[in-house]
N, C-alpha and C positions, 0 to 999 in steps of 0.2 A: 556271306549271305546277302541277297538283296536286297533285305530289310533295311540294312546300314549301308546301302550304297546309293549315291545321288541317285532321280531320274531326270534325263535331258531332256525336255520338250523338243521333236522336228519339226519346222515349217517347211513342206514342201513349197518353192518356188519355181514355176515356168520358167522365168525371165529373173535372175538371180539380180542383175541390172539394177529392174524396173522392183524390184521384191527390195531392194538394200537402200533403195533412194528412199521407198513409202517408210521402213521401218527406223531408217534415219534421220531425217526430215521430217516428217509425220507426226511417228510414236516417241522420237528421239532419245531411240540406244544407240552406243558409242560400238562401232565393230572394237572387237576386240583380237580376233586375227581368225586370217583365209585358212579351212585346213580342206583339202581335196576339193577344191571349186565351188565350195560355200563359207561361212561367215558365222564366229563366235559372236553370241553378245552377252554379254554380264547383267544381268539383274537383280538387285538385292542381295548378293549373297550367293545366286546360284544361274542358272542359262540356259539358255537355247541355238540351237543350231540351224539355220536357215540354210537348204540343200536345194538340188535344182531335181526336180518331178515334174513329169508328165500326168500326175495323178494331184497336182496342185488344186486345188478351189475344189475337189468332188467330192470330199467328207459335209454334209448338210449336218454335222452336230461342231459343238468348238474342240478345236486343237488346242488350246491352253487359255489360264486365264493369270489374270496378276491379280493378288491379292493388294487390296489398298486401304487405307486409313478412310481418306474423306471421296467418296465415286462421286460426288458432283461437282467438284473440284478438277480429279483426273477427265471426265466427262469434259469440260468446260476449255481446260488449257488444250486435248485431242483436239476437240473442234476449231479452236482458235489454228490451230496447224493445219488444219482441214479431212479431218477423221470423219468418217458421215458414220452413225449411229442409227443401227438397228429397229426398227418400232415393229413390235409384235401384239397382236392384242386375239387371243386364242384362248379358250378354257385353261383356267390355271397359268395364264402368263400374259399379264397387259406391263407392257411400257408407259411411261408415263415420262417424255419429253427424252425416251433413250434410254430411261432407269425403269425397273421392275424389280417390285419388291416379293420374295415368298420367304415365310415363318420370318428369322431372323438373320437375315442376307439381302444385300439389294445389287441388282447386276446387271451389265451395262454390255452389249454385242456390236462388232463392227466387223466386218469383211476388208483383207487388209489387199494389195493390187490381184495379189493372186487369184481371191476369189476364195483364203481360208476365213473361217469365222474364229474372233481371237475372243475374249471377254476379261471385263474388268469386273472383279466383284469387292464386296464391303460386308463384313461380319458385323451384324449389330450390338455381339455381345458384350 
């Protein structure tokens, strides 16, 4: 059943390239191996798949986020690698220097070369 089986996050990328250098450099995950012209990476326990699309950068909502301890911390070291962070200030969602906080969560959005929206968020509980 599906219930008990992983789900894999897809990154679509244009320019697999230019997509493996931002996420390695950048965001700094470790490829973990080529399968069919894209790129495992390990996260915490679990992964994602970086594939080459024509339909890269055209979802306006996020394709994944990572779950983190301290977001102004992960916020802080992205930029230091040169991550550029989202500001949205709209009914029901102001940023505040990258972070926005709603109920008890605070989340943090960046656009990775392709042009997807990734997020990092922080459970306050």
């Amino acid at each position: 059943m599906l219930k008990h089986s992983p789900v894999v996050p897809y990154i679509p990328a244009t320019d697999i390239a230019r997509a493996r250098k931002f996420y390695e450099e950048k965001v700094g995950l470790v490829a973990r191996e080529e399968i069919a012209g894209g790129v495992v990476y390990e996260c915490g326990g679990s992964w994602i798949f970086l594939y080459h699309s024509g339909g890269a950068g055209t979802s306006k909502a996020s394709q994944a986020f990572w779950q983190v301890q301290d977001i102004e911390a992960e916020v802080r070291e992205l930029r230091a690698r040169g991550v550029v962070f989202e500001e949205y200030d709209m009914p029901g969602l102001k940023t505040v220097d990258g972070i926005a906080t709603a109920g008890d969560s605070r989340a943090a959005w960046f656009k990775d070369s392709e042009g997807n929206i990734m997020a990092i968020i922080q459970s306050m509980r």
